[in-house]
N, C-alpha and C positions, 0 to 999 in steps of 0.2 A: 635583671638590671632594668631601672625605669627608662622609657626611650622619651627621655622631656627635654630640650634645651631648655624651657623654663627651669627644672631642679638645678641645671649645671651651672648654669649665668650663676646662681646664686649661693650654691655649695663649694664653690671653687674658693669663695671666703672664709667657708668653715674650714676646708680641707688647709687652707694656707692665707692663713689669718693676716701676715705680713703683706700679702699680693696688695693691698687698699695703698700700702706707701709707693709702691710702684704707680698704682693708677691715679695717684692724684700727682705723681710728678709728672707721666703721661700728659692732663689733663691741664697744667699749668697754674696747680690751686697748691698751696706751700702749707704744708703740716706737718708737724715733727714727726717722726717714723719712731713709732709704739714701742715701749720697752717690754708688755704685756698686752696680750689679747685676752679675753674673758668672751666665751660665747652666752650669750644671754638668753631666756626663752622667748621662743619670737608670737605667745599668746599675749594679743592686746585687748583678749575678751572681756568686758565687764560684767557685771551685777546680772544687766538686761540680755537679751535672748540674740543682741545682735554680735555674730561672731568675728573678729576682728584679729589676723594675723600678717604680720611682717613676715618676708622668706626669709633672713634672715638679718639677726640680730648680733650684733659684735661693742665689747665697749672693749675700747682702746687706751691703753695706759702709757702716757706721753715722760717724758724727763721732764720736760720744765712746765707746760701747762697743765691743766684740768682735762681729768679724764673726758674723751669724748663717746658718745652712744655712735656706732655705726649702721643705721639702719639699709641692709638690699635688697633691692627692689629687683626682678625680674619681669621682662616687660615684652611680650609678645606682639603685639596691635595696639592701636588708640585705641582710649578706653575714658571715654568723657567723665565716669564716675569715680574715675582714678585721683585726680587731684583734691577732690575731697576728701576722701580717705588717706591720701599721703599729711595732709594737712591735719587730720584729726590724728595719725600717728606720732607727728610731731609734737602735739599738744600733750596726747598722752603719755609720751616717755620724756618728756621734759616732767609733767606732773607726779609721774612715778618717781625717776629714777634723781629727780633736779640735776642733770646733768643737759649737756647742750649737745639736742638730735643733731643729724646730718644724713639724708639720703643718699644713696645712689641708687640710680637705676638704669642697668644692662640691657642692652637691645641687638637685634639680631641684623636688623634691619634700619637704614639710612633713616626714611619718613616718620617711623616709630620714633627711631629717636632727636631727629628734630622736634615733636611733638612733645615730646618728655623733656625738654630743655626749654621749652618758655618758663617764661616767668607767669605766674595766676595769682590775680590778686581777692581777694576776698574782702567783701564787706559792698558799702556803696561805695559808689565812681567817683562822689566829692570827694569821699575820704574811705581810703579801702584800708582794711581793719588790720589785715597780713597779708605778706604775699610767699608764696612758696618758689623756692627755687632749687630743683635738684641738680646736684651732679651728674651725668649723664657719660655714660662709655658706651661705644658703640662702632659700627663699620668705619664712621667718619673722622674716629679721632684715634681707636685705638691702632698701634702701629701693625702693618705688614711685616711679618717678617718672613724672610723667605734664605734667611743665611743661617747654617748654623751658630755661626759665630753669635748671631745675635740672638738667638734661642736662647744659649747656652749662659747669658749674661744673667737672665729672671725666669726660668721655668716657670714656673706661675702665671707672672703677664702671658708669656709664649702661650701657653694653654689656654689662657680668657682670650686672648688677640686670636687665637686659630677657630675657637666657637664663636668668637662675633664676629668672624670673616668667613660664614660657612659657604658662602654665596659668593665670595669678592670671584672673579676672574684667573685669579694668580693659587686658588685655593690648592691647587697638585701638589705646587713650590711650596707651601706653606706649611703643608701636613707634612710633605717629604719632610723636610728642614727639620720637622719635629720627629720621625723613625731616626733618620741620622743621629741624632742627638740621644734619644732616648735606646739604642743602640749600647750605646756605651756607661749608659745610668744604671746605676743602681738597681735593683729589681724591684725591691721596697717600695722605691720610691718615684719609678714607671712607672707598674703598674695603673698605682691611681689615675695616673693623667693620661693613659689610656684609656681607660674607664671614661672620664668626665669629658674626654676628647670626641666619645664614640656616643654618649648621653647628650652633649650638647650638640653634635650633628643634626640628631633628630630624624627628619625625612628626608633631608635635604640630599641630593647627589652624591652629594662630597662624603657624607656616612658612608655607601658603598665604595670610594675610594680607597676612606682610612680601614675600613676592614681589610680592605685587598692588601694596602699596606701592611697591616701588620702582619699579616698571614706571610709576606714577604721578606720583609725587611726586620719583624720581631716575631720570629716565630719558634724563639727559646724560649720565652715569656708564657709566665703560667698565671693565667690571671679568667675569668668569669669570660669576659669575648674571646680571648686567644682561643681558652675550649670549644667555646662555643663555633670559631672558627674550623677548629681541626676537627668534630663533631659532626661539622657537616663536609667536610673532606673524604671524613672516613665511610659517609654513609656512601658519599658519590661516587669513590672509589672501589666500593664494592657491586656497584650498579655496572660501571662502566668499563672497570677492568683497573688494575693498580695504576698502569705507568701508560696505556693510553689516555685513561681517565686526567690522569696529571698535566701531559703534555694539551688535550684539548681546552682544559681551563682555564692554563698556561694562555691560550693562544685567545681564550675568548674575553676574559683579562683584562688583555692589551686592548684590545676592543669597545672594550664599556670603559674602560679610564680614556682614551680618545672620545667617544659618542659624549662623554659626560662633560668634559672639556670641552666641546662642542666643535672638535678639531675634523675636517672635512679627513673619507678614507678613499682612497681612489681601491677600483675593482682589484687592479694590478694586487696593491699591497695588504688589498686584504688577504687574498689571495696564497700570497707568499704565505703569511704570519699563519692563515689555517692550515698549511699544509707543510708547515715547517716543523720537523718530529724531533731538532734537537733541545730540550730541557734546559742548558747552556745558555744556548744562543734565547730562547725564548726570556729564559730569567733578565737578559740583559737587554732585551727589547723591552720588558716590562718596565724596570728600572728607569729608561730612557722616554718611554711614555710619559711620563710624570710631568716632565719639563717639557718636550721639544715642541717644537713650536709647530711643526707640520708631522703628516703621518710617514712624509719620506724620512724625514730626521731620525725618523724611530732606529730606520732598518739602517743608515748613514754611519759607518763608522769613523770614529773620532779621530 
């Protein structure tokens, strides 16, 4: 599995071609919702030796207008030589294709993507010749979701909105909301967005969360990470002993999904949680980690 949030920002629209109608009503921009998607190749290479690719390339086949080109854009950091080349993308698939581009570009991060939402205009200051203006989804606009209910409305958006909030504060709520849901889905059709969930993490914290989670909360799921999960379970568990080995990692767990949350542990409760041998009681501390808002909440029955 590649470990890129750049592939997933931008795969999540091949994977589910429909999610672009969600995010432009997200976004406040009004476009018919496609009767056909056509994945197109995203080489913009010409003649000459300079190579030039789109992450992804989508044309979108409307009811009552003209087909549109969707060109996606994955965007890591400023990148000052970026608006040139989004502008020379534009040119060239309007010239190819005589259909009418339209960027987006995915960001992971707030400053990125305010960067990637100006407007650039080109040519001289009297009279600038074009100006470029992308779409833009990112921390600041795509929604939180942290209910299942509202997962459960767009899987797709859920999945783009949990990778461009890999970082938000509320991220525990987030991923959970999506085990809950993807719990009761389909297997088909989980998997992938465990994948793309666990791809668009990246480095970030919150990756070793969602692993934990699924190891947790989906760990009927037979998918490339779940293995990879139980893989290195099995190895630990033969190092450490079957069912002490279980209950310590159980207990250490709880531990890094609090430290990563950045949730204060007093001596007391750590205390408890490492020397707590029931299996039970620790699965439901875990669980409760996710949310609670202090490290006492954990151990606080409801």
């Amino acid at each position: 599995m590649v470990s890129s949030p750049h592939e997933a920002m931008h795969r999540i629209f091949q994977q589910y071609p429909g999610l672009f109608s969600g995010v432009s009503e997200v976004l406040g921009v009004d476009f018919p919702p496609p009767t056909s998607v056509t994945v197109l190749p995203n080489d913009l290479t010409e003649t000459s030796p300079v190579e030039r690719r789109v992450d992804t390339l989508l044309r979108l086949e409307t009811k009552d207008d003209e087909p549109l080109l969707l060109a996606v854009e994955a965007q890591g950091r400023r990148d000052p030589d970026k608006p040139a080349s989004w502008a020379y993308y534009a040119s060239y698939l309007l010239t190819k294709y005589r259909l009418q581009p339209l960027l987006l570009v995915v960001c992971q991060d707030r400053a990125t993507a305010e960067w990637a939402a100006r407007e650039v205009s080109f040519g001289p200051r009297q009279w600038p010749l074009l100006t470029l203006r992308p779409l833009v989804a990112g921390p600041h606009n795509m929604p939180v979701l942290t209910a299942p209910a509202e997962v459960r409305k767009d899987l797709a958006l859920a999945t783009l909105s949990a990778i461009t909030h890999a970082t938000h504060p509320d991220a525990g709520a987030i991923l959970k909301s999506m085990t809950t849901v993807l719990r009761e889905t389909p297997q088909n059709i989980a998997n992938p967005i465990i994948e793309l969930i666990a791809q668009g993490l990246g480095k970030h914290p919150a990756a070793q969360l969602w692993r934990k989670l699924v190891a947790v909360d989906l760990s009927f799921y037979k998918s490339p990470l779940s293995e990879e999960i139980r893989d290195e379970g099995r190895v630990e568990g033969r190092v450490e002993g079957r069912v002490e080995g279980a209950v310590l990692r159980a207990a250490e767990d709880i531990l890094d999904i609090l430290e990563v949350r950045g949730i204060d542990i007093p001596e007391a409760i750590r205390e408890r949680i490492t020397t707590c041998d029931n299996p039970d009681i620790l699965r439901h501390w875990h669980r409760r980690a996710v949310t609670a808002p202090t490290a006492e909440d954990v151990l606080t029955e409801e």
